[in-house]
VOMI-103491 format. One record per residue: residue in one letter; x, y, z of N, C-alpha, C in turn. Coordinates in steps of 0.001 Angstrom, whole numbers, padded with zeros to 6 digits, always signed. Layout:
REM VOMI-103491
aXYZXYZXYZ ...
REM end
This chain:
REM VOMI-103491
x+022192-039539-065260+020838-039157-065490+020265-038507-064242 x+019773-037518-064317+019028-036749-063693+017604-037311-063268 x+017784-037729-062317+016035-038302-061858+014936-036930-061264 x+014915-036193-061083+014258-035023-060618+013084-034810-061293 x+012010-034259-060806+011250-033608-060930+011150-032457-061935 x+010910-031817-063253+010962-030740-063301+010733-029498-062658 x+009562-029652-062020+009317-028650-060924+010492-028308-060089 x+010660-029594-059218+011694-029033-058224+013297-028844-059024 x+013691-028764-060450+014889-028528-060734+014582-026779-061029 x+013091-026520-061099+012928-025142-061038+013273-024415-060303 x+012947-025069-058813+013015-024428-058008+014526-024281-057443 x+015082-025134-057130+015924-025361-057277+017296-023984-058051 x+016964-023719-059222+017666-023118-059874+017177-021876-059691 x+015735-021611-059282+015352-020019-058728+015278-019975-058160 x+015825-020766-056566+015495-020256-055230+015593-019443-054327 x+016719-018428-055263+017098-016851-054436+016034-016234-054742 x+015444-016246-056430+014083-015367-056678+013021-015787-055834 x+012393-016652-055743+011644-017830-054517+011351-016882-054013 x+012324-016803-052918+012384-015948-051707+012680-014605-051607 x+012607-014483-052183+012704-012644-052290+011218-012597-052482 x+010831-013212-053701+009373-013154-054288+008542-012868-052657 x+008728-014469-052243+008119-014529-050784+008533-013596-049514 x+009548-013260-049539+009883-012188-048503+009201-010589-049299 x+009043-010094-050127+008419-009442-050461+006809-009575-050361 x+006228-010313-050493+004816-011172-049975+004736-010778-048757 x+005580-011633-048063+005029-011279-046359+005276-009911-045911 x+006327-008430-046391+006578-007652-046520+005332-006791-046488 x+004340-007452-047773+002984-006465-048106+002388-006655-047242 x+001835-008105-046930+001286-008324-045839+001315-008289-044170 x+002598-008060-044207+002768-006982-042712+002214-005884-042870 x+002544-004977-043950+002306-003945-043712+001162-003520-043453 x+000038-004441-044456-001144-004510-044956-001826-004615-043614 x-001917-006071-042727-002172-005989-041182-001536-004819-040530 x-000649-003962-040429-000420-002968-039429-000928-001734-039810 x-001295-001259-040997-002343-000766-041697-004238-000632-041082 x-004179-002093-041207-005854-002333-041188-005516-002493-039323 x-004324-002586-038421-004340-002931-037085-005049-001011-036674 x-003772-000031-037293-003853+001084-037195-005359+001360-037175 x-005747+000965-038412-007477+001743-039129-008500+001295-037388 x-008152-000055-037333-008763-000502-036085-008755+000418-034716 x-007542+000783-034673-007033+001815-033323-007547+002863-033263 x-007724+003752-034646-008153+004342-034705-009863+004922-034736 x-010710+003696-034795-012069+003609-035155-012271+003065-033921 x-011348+002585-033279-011853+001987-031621-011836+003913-030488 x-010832+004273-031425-010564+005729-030322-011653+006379-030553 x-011722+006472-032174-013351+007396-031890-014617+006717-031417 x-014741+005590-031274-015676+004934-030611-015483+005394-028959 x-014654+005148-028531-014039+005368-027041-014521+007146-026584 x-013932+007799-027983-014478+009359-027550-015361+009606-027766 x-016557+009656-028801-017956+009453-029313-018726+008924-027342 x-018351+007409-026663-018897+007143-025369-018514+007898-024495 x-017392+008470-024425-016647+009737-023800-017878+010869-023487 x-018633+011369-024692-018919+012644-025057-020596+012483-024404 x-020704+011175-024970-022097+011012-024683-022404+010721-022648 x-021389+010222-022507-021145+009886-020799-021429+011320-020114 x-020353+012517-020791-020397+013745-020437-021645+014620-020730 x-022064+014377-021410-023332+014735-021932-024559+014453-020822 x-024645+013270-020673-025375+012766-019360-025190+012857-018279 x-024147+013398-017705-023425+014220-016497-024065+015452-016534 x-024138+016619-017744-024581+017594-017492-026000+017873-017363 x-026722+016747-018261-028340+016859-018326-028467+016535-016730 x-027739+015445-016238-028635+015395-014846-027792+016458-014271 x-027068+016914-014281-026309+017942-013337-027496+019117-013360 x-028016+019367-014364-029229+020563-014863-030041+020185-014201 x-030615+019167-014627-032077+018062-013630-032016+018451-011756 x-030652+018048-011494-030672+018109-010043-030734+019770-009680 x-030172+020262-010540-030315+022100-009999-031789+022146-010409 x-032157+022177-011124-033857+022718-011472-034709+022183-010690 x-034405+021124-009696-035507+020231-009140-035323+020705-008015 x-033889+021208-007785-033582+021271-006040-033707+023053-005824 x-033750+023954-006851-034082+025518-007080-035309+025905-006211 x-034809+026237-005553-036188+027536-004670-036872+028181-005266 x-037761+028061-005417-038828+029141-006271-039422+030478-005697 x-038873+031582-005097-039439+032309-004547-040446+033169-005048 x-041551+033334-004279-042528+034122-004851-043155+035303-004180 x-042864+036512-005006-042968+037652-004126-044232+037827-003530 x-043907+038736-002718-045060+038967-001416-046030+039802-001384 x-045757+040574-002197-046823+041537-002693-047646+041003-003893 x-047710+039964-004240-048222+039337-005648-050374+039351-004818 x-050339+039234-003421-051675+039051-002832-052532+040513-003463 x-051619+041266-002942-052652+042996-003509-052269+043142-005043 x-053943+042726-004977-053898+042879-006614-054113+045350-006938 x-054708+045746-006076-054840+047109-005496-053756+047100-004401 x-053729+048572-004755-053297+048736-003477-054404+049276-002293 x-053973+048616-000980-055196+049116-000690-054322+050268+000742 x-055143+050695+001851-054919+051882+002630-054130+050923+003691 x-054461+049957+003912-052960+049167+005108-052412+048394+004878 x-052358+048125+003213-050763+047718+002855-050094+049217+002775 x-050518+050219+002387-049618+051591+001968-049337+052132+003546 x-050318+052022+004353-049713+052368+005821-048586+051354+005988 x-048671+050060+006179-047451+049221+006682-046435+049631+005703 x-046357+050248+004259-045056+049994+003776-044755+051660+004635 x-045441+052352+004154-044964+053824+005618-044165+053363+006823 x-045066+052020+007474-044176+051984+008424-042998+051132+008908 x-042748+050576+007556-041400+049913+007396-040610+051191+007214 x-040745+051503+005981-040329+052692+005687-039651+053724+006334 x-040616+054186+007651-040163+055268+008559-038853+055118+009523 x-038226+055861+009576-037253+055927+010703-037533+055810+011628 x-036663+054840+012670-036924+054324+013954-037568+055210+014765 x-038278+055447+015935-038349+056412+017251-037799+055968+017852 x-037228+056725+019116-036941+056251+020102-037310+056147+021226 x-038788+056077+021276-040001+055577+022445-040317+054231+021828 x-040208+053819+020678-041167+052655+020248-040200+051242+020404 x-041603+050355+020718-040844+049438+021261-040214+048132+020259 x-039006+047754+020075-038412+047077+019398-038142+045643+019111 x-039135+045394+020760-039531+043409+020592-040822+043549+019780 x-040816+042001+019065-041725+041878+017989-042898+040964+019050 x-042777+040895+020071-043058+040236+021231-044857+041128+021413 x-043790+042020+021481-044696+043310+022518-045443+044172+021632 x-045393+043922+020497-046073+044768+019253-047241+044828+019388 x-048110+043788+019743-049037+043086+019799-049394+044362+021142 x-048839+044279+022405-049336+045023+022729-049183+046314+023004 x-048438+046776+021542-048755+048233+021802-049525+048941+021767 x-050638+049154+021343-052050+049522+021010-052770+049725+022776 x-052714+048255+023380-052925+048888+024517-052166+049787+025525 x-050635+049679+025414-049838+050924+025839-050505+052088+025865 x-050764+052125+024443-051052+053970+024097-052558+054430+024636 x-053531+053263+024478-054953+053722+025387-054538+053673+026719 x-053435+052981+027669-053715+052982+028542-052871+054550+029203 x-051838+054408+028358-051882+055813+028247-052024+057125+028208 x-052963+057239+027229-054030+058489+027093-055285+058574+028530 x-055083+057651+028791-056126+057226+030026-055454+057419+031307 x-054346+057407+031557-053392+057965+032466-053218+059085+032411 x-053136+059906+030886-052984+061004+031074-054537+062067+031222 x-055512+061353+030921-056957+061573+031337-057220+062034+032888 x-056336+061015+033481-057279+061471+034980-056341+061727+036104 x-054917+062419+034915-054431+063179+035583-054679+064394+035349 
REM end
């Protein structure tokens, strides 16, 4: 007489199917985790490049910020004469003109050239 279980004379007599059954099981379910591991890897990379982009992004805004703040603003020089008037048009004449070669070339002495030339004419007066 057979004392057993029915169950376990089941098993028993299908235990190659058993396990196949079950090795096919864990089969799906590997795959299934290396699947959803992948989906993960992949949704972590675009997360990773998405902070990537935005990092770079904020590199260039302040990179812009620091040029626009640190930019020279030059402002032309003639913006004062709203006219023109008779000694701004003489001084640009005398930028303008070609050197002499009596006139004097320190920016020193400019100042006193004016009296040069009266004292000058006054030399040549009372000779």
């Amino acid at each position: 007489m057979n004392l057993m279980h029915p169950i376990n004379q089941y098993f028993l007599k299908n235990k190659d199917n058993i396990i196949i059954q079950q090795g096919s099981i864990l089969k799906l379910r590997n795959e299934q985790s290396k699947q959803n591991f992948q989906i993960k890897i992949d949704q972590n990379q675009e997360n990773i490049n998405q902070i990537q982009k935005i990092k770079q992004n904020k590199k260039l805004i302040n990179i812009k910020c620091f040029i626009v703040l640190n930019q020279k603003i030059y402002k032309k020089k003639n913006l004062f004469y709203l006219r023109s008037s008779t000694k701004f048009d003489r001084l640009v004449q005398f930028a303008n003109a070609e050197p002499k070669f009596n006139a004097l070339s320190i920016p020193i002495l400019l100042c006193l050239f004016k009296y040069l030339i009266k004292y000058n004419e006054l030399g040549r007066k009372n000779q």
